[in-house]
mmCIF file of the C-alpha atoms, coordinates in Angstrom:
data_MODEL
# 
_entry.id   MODEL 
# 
loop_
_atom_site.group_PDB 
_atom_site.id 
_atom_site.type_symbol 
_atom_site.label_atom_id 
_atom_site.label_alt_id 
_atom_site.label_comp_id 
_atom_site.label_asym_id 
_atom_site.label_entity_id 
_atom_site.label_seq_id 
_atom_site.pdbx_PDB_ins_code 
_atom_site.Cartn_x 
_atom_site.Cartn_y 
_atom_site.Cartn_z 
_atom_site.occupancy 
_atom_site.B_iso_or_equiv 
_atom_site.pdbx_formal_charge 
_atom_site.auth_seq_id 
_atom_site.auth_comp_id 
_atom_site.auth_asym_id 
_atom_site.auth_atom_id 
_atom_site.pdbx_PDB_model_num 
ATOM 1   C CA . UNK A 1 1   ? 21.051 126.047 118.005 1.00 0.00 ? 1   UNK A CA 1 
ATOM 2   C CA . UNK A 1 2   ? 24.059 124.252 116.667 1.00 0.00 ? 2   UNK A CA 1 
ATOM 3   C CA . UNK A 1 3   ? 23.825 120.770 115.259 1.00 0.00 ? 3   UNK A CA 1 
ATOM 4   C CA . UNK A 1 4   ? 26.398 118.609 117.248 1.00 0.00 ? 4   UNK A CA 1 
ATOM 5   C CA . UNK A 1 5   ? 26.870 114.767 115.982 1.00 0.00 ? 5   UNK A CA 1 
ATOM 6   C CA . UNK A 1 6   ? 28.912 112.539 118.469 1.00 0.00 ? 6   UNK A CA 1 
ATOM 7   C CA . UNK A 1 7   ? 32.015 113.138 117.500 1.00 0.00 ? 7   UNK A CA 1 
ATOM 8   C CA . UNK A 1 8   ? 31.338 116.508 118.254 1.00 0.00 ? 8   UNK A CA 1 
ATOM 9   C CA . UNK A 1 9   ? 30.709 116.005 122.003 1.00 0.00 ? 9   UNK A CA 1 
ATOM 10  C CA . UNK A 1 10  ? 34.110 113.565 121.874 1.00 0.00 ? 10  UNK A CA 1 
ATOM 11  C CA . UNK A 1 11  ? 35.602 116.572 121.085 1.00 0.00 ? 11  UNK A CA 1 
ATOM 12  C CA . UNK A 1 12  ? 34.841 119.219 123.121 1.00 0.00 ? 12  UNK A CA 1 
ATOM 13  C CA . UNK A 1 13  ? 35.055 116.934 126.248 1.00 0.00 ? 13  UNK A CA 1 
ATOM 14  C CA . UNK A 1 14  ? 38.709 116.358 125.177 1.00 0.00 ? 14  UNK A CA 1 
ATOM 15  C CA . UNK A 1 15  ? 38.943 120.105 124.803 1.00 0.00 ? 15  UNK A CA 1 
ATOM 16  C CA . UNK A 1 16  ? 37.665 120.495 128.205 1.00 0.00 ? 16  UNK A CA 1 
ATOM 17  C CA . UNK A 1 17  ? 40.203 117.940 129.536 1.00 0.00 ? 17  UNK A CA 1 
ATOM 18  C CA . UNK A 1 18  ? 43.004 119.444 127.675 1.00 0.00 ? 18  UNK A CA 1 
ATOM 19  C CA . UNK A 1 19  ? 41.836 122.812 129.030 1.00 0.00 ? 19  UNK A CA 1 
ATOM 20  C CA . UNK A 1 20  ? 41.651 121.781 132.449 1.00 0.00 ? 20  UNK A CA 1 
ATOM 21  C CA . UNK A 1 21  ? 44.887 120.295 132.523 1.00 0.00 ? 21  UNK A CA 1 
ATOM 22  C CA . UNK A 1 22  ? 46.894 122.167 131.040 1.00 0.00 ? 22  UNK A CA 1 
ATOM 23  C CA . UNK A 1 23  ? 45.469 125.334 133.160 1.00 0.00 ? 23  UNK A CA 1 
ATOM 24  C CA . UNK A 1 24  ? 46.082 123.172 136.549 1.00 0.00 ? 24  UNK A CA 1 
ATOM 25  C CA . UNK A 1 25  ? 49.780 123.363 135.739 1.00 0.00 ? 25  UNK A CA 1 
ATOM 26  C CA . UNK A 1 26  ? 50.833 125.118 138.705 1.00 0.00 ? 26  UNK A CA 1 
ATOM 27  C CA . UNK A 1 27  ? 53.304 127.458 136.933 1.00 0.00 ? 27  UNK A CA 1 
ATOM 28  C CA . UNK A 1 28  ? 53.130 130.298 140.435 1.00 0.00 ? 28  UNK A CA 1 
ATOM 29  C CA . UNK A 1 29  ? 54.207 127.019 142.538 1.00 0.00 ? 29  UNK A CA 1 
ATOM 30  C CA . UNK A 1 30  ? 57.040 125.965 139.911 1.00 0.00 ? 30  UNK A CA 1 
ATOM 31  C CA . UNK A 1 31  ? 58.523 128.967 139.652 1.00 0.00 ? 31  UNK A CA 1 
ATOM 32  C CA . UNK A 1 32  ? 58.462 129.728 144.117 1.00 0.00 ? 32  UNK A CA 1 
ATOM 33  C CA . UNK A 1 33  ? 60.468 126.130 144.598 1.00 0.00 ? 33  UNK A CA 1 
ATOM 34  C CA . UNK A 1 34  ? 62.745 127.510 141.209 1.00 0.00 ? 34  UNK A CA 1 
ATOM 35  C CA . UNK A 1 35  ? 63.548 131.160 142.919 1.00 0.00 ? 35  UNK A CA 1 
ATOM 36  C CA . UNK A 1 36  ? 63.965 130.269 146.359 1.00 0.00 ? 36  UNK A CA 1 
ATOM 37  C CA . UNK A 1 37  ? 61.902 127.330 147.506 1.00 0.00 ? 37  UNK A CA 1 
ATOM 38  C CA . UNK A 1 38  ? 59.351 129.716 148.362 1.00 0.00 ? 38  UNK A CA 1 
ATOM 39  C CA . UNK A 1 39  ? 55.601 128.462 148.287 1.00 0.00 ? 39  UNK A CA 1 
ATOM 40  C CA . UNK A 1 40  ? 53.045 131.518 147.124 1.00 0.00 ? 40  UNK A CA 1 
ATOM 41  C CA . UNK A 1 41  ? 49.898 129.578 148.700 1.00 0.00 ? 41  UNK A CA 1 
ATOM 42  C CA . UNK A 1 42  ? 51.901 130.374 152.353 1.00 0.00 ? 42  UNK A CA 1 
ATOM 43  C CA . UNK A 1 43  ? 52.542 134.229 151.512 1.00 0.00 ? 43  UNK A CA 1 
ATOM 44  C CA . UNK A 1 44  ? 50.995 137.460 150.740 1.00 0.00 ? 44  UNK A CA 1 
ATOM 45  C CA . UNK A 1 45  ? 47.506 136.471 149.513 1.00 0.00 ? 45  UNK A CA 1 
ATOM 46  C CA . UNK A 1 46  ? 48.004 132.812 149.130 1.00 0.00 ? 46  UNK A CA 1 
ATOM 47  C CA . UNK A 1 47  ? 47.123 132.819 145.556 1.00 0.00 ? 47  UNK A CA 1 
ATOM 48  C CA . UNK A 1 48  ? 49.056 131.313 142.846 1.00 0.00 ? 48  UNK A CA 1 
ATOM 49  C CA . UNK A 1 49  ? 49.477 134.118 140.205 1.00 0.00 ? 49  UNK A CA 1 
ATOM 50  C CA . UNK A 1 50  ? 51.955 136.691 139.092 1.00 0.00 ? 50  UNK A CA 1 
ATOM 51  C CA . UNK A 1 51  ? 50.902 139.376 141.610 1.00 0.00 ? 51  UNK A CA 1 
ATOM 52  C CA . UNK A 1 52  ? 51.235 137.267 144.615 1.00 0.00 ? 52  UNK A CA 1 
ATOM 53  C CA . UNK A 1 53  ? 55.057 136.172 143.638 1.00 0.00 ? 53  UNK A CA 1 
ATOM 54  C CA . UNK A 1 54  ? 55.406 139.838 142.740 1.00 0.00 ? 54  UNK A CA 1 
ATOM 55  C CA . UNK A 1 55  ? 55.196 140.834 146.247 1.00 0.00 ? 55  UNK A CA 1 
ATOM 56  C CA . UNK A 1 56  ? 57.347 137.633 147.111 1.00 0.00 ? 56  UNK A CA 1 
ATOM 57  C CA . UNK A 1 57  ? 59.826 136.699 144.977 1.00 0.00 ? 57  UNK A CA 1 
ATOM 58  C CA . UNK A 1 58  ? 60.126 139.914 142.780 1.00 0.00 ? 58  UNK A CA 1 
ATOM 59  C CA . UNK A 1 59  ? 59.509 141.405 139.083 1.00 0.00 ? 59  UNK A CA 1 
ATOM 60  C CA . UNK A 1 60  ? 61.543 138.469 137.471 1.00 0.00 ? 60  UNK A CA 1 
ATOM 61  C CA . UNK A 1 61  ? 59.745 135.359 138.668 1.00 0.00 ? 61  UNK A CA 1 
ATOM 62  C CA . UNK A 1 62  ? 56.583 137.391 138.725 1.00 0.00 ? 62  UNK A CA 1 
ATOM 63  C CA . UNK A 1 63  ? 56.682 138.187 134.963 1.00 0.00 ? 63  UNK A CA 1 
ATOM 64  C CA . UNK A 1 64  ? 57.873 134.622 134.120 1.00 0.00 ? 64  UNK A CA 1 
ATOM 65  C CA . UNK A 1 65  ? 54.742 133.380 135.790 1.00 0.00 ? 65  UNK A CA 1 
ATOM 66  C CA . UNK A 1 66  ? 53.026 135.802 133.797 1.00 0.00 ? 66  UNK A CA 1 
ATOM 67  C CA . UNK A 1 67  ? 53.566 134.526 130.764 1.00 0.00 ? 67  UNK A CA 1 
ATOM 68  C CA . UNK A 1 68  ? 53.117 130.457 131.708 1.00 0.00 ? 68  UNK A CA 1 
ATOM 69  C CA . UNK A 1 69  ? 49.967 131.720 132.575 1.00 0.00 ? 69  UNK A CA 1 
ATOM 70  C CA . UNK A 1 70  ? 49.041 133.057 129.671 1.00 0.00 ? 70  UNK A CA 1 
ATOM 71  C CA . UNK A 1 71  ? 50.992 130.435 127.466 1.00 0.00 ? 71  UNK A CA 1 
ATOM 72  C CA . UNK A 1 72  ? 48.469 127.884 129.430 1.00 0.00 ? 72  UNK A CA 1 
ATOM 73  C CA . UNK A 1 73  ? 45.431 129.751 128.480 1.00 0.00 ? 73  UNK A CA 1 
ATOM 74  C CA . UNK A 1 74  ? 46.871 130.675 125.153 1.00 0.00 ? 74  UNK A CA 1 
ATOM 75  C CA . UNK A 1 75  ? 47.826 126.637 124.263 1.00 0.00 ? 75  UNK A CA 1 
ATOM 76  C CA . UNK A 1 76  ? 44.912 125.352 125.105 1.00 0.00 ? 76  UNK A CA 1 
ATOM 77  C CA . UNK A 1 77  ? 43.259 127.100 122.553 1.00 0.00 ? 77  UNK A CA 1 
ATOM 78  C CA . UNK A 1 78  ? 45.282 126.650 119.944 1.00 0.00 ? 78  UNK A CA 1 
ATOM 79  C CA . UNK A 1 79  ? 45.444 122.715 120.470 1.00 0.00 ? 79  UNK A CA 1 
ATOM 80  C CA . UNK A 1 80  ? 41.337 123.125 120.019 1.00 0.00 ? 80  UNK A CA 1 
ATOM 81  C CA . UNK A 1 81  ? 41.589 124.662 116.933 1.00 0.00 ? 81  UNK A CA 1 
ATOM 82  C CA . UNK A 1 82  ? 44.365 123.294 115.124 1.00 0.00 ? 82  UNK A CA 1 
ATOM 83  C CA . UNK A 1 83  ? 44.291 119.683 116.183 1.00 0.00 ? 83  UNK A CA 1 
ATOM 84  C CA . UNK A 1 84  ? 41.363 118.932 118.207 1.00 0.00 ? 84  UNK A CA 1 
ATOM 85  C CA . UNK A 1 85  ? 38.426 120.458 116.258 1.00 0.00 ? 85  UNK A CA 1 
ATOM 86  C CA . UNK A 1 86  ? 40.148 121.229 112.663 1.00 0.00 ? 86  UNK A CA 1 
ATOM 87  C CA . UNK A 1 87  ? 38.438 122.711 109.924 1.00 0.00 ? 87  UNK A CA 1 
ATOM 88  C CA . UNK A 1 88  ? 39.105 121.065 106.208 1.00 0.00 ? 88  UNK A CA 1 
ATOM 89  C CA . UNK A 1 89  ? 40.507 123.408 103.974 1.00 0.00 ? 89  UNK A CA 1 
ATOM 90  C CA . UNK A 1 90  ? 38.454 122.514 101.209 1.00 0.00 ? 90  UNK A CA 1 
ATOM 91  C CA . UNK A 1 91  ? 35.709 122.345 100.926 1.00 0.00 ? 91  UNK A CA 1 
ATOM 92  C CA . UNK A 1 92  ? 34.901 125.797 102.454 1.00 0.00 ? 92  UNK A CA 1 
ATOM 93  C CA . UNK A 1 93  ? 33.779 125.154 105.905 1.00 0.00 ? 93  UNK A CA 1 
ATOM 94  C CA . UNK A 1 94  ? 30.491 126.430 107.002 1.00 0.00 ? 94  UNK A CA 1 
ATOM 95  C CA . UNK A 1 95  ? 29.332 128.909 108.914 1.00 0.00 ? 95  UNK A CA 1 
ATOM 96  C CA . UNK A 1 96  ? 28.119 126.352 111.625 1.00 0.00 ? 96  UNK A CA 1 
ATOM 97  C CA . UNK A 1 97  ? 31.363 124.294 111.681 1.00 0.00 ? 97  UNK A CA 1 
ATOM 98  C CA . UNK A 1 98  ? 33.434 127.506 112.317 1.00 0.00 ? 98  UNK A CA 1 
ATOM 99  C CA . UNK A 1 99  ? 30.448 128.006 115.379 1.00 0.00 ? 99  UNK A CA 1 
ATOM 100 C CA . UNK A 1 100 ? 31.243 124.486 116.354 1.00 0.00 ? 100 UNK A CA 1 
ATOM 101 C CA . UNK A 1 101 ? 35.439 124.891 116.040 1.00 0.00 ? 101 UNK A CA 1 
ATOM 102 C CA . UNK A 1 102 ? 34.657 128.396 117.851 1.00 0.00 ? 102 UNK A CA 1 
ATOM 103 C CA . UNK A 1 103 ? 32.732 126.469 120.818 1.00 0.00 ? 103 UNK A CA 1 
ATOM 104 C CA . UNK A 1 104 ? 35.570 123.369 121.210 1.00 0.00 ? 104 UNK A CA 1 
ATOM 105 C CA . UNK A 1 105 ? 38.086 126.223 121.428 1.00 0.00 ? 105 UNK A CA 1 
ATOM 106 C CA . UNK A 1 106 ? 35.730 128.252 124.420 1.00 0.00 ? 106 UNK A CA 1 
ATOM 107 C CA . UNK A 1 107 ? 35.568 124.959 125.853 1.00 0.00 ? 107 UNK A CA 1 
ATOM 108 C CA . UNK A 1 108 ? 38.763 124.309 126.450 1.00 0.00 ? 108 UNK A CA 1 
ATOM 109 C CA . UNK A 1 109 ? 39.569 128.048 127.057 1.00 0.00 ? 109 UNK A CA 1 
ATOM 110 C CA . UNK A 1 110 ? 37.088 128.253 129.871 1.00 0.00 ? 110 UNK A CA 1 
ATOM 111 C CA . UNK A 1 111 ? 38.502 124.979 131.156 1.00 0.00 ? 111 UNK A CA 1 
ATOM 112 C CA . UNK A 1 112 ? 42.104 126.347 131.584 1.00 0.00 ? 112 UNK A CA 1 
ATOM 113 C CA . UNK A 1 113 ? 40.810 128.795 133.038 1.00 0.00 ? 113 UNK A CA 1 
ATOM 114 C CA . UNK A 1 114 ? 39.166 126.405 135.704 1.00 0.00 ? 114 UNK A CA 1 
ATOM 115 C CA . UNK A 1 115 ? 42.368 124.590 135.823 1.00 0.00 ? 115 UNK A CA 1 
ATOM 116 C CA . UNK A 1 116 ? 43.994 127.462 136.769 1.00 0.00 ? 116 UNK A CA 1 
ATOM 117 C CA . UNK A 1 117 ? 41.806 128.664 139.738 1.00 0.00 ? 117 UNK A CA 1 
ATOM 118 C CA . UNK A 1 118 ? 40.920 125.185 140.825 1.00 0.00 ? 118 UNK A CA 1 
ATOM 119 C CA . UNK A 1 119 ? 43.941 123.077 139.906 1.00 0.00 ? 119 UNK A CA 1 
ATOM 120 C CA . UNK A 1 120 ? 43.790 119.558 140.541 1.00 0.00 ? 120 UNK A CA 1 
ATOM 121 C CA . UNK A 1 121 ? 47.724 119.269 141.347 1.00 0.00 ? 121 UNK A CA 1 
ATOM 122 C CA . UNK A 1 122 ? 46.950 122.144 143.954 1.00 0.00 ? 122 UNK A CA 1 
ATOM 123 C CA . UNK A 1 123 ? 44.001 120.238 145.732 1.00 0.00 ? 123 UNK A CA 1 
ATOM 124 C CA . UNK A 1 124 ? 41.925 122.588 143.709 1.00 0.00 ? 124 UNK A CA 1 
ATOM 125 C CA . UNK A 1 125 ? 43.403 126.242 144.362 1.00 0.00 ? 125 UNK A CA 1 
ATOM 126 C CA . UNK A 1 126 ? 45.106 128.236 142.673 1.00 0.00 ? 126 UNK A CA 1 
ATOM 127 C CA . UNK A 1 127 ? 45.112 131.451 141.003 1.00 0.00 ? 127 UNK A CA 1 
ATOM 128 C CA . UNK A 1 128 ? 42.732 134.248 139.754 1.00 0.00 ? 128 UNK A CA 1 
ATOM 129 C CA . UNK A 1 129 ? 43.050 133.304 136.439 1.00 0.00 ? 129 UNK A CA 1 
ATOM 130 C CA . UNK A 1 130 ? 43.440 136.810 135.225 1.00 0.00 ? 130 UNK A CA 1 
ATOM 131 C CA . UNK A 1 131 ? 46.723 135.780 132.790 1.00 0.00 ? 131 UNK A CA 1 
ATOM 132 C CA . UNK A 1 132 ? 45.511 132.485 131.832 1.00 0.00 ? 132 UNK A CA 1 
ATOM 133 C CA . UNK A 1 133 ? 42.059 133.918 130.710 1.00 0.00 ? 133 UNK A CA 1 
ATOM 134 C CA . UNK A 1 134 ? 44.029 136.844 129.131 1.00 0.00 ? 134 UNK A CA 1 
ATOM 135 C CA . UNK A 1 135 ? 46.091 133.985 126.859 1.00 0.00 ? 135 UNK A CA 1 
ATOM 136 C CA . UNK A 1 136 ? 42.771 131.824 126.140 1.00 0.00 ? 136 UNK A CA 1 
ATOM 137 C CA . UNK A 1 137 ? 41.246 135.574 124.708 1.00 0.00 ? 137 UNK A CA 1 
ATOM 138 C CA . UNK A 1 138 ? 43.963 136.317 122.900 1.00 0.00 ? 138 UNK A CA 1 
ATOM 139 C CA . UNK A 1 139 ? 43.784 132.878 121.256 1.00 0.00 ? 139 UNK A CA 1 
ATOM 140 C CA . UNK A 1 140 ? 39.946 133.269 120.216 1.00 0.00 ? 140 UNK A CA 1 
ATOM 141 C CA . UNK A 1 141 ? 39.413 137.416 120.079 1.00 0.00 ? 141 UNK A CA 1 
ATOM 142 C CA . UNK A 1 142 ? 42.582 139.460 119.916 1.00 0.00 ? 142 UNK A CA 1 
ATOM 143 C CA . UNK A 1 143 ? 40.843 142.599 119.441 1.00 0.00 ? 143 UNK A CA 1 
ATOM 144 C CA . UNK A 1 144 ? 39.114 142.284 122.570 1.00 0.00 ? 144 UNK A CA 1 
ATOM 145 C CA . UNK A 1 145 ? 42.364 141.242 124.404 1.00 0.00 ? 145 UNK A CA 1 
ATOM 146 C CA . UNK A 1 146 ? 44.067 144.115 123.066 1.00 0.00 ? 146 UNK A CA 1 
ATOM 147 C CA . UNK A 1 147 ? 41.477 146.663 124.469 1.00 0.00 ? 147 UNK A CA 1 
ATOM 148 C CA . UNK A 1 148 ? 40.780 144.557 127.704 1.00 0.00 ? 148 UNK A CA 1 
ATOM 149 C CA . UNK A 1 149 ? 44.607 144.728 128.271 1.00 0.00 ? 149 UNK A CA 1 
ATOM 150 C CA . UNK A 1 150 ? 44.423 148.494 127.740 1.00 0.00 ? 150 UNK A CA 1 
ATOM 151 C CA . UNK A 1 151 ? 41.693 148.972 129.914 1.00 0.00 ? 151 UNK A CA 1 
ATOM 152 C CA . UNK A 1 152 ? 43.307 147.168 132.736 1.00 0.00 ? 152 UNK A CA 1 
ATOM 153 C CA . UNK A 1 153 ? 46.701 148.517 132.754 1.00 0.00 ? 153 UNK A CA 1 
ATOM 154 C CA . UNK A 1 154 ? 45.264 152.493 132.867 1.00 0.00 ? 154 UNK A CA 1 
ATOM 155 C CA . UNK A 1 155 ? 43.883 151.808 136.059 1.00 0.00 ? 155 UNK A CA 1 
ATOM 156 C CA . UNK A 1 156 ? 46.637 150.219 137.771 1.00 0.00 ? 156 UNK A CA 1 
ATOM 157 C CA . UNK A 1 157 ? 48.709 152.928 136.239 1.00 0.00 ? 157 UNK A CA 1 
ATOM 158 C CA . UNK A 1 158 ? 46.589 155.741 137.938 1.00 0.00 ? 158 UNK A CA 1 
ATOM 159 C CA . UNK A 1 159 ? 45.840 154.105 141.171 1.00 0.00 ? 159 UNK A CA 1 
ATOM 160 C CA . UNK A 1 160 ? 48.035 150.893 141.653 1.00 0.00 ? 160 UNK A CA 1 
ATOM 161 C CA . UNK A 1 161 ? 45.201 148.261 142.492 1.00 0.00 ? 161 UNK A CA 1 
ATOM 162 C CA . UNK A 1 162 ? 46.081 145.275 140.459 1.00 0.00 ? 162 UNK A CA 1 
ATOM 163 C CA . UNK A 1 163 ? 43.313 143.814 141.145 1.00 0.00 ? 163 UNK A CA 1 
ATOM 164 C CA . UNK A 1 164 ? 40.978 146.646 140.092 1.00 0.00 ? 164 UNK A CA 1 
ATOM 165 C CA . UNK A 1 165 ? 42.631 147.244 136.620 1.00 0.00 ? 165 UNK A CA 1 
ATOM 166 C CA . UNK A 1 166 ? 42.252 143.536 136.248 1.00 0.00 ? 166 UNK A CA 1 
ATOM 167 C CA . UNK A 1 167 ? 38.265 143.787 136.939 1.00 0.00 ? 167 UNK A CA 1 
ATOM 168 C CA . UNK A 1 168 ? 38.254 146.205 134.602 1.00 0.00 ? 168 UNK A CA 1 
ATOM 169 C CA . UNK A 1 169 ? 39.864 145.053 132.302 1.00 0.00 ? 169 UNK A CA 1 
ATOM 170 C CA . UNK A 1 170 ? 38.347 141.077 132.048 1.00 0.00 ? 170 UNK A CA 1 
ATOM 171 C CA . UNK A 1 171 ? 35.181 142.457 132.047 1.00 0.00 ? 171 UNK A CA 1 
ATOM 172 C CA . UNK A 1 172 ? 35.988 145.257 128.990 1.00 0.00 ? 172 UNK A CA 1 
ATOM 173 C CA . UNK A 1 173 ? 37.381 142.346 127.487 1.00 0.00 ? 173 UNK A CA 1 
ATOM 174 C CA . UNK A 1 174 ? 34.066 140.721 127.726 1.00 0.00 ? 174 UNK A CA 1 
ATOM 175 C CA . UNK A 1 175 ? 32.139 143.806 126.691 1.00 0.00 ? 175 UNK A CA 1 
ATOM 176 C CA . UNK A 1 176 ? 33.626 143.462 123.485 1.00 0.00 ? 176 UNK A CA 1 
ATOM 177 C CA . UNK A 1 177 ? 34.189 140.493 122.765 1.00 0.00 ? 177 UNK A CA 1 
ATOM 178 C CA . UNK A 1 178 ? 29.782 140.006 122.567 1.00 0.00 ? 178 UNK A CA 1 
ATOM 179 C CA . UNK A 1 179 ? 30.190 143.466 120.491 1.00 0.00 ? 179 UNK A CA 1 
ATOM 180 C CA . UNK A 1 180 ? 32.238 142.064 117.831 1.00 0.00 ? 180 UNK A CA 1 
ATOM 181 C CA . UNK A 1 181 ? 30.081 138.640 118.197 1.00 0.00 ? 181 UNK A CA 1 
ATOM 182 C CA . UNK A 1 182 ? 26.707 140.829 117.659 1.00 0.00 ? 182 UNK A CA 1 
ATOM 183 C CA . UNK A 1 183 ? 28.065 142.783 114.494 1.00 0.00 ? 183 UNK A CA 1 
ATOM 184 C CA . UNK A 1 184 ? 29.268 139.988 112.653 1.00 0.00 ? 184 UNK A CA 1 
ATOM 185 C CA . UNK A 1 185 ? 32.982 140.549 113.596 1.00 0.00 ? 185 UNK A CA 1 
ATOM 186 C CA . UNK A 1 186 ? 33.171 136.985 115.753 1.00 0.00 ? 186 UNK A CA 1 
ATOM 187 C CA . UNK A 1 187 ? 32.005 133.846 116.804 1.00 0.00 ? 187 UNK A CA 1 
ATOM 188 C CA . UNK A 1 188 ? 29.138 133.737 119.624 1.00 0.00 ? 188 UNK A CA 1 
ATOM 189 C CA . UNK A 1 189 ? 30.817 130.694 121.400 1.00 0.00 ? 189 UNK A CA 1 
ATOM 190 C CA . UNK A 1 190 ? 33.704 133.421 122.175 1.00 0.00 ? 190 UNK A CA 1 
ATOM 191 C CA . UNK A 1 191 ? 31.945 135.999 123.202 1.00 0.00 ? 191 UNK A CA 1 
ATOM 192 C CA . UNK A 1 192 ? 30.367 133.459 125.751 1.00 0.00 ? 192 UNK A CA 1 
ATOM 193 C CA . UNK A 1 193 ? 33.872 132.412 126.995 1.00 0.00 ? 193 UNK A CA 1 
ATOM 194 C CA . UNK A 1 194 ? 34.955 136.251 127.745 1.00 0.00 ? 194 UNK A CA 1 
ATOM 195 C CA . UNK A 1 195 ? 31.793 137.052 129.287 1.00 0.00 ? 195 UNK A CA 1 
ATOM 196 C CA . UNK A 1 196 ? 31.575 133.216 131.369 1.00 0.00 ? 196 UNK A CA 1 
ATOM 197 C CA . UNK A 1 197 ? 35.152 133.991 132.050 1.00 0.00 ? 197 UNK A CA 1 
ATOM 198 C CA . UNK A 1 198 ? 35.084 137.533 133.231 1.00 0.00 ? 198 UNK A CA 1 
ATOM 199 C CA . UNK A 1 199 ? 32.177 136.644 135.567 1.00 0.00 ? 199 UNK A CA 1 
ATOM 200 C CA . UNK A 1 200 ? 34.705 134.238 137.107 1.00 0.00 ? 200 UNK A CA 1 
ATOM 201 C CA . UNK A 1 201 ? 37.685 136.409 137.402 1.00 0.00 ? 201 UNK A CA 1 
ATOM 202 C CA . UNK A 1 202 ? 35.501 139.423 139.289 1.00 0.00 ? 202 UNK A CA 1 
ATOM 203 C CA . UNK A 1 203 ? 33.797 136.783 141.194 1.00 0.00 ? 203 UNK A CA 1 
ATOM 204 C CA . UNK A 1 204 ? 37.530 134.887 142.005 1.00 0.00 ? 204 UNK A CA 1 
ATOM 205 C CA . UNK A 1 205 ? 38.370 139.022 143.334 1.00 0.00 ? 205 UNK A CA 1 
ATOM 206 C CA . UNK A 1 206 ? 35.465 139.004 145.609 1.00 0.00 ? 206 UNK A CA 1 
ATOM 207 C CA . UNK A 1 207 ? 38.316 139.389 148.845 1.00 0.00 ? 207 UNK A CA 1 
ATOM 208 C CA . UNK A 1 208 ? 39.677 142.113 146.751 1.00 0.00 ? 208 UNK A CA 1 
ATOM 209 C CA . UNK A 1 209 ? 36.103 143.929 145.782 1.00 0.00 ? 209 UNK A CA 1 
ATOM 210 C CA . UNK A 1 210 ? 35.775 143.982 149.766 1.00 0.00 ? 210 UNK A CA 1 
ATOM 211 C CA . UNK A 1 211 ? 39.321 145.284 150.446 1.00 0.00 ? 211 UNK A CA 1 
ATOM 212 C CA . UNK A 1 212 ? 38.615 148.233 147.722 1.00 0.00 ? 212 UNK A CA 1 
ATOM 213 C CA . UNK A 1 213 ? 35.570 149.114 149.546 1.00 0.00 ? 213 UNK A CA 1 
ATOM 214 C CA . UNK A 1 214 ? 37.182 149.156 152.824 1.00 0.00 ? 214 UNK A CA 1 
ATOM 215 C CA . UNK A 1 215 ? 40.484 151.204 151.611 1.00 0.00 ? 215 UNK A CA 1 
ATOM 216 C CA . UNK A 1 216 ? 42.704 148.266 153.085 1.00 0.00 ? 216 UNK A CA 1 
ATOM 217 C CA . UNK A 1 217 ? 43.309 146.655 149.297 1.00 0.00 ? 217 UNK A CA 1 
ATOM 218 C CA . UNK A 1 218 ? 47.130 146.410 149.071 1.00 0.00 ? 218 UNK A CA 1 
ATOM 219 C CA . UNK A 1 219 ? 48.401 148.526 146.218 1.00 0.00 ? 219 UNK A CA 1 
ATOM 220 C CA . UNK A 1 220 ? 51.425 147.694 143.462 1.00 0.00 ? 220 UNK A CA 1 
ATOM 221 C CA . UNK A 1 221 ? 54.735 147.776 145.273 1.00 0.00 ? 221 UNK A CA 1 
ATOM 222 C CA . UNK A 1 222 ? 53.814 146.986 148.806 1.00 0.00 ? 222 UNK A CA 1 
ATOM 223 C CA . UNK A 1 223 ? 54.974 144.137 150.258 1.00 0.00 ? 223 UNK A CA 1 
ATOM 224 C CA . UNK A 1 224 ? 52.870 141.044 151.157 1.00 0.00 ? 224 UNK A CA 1 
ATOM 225 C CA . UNK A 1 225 ? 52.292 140.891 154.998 1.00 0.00 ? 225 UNK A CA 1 
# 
């Protein structure tokens, strides 16, 4: 059980506010009115991330929404660890400050990641947060982003469900994410995050689990209807 003071919980409610807003930055809507006035909530599957303005606007837009996505998830991360919940260089910080730095920065990871899905400049929709929890991962756990990312991409590769490699993937990247937290390798508070955020990304697929079941899930390259 960690030992928070009161500036502590100051803290990681400003990470979760950072978190949140900076993942409600509607970067899918941004870049539809910047390539053609074209708004991804009316098209395809209505959702706000790179696959959706794949099928609509193209490979250029799509990957540029790609990575504000991640740079959202990514940011907010950073911000909790560098300047909202800093660690003093000397003397050596303990183990339960770099538990408490480790929990501001899941915070505000998990909180993009809400931002993202549930954006408040999008009367809470949005996305399925599968970039933006990507870049909050690769902030806190690279390793586990790295191998999540690997385990997503083979399966799109082989069958060319996005949304299936991306199951896969967020919840590898979860897997291992509480390995390297049980053998010493990272922080618990991370491990949390991937697994807290995985469960959201599968359960923000649910449409798509059903669609995979039925054989009607729309595969890489076709065209929104």
């Amino acid at each position: 059980m960690l030992a928070m003071s009161g500036a502590d919980l100051l803290r990681f409610v400003l990470a979760a506010i950072v978190g949140y807003l900076l993942g409600s930055v509607p970067s899918g809507v941004l870049v539809g009115r910047l390539f053609g006035n074209v708004d991804p909530r009316t098209q395809g599957s209505g959702k706000t991330g790179a696959t959706n303005i794949l099928r609509t606007l193209g490979p250029g837009p799509a990957v540029l929404v790609a990575v504000l996505d991640i740079t959202k998830g990514l940011v907010a991360v950073l911000l909790a660890h560098f300047v909202i919940y800093p660690l003093p260089a000397h003397p050596q910080p303990t183990l339960a400050q770099h538990n408490l730095q480790a929990t501001a920065e899941a915070i505000a990871g998990f909180a993009a990641l809400l931002g993202h899905n549930f954006s408040i400049f999008l009367q809470f929709t949005g996305g399925r947060g599968v970039a933006t929890g990507g870049g909050a991962t690769l902030g806190m756990s690279p390793i586990a982003m790295l191998i999540g990312a690997v385990a997503m991409f083979i399966p799109i590769a082989l069958t060319r469900y996005v949304s299936l490699g991306s199951i896969i993937g967020c919840a590898t990247a979860g897997l291992v994410a509480l390995a390297l937290a049980l053998t010493g390798h990272d922080y618990l508070p991370h491990a949390l995050f991937a697994l807290a955020g995985a469960a959201l990304i599968i359960f923000s697929h649910r449409d798509n689990i059903e669609r995979l079941l039925q054989g009607t899930e729309r595969k890489l390259g076709q065209t929104a209807h």
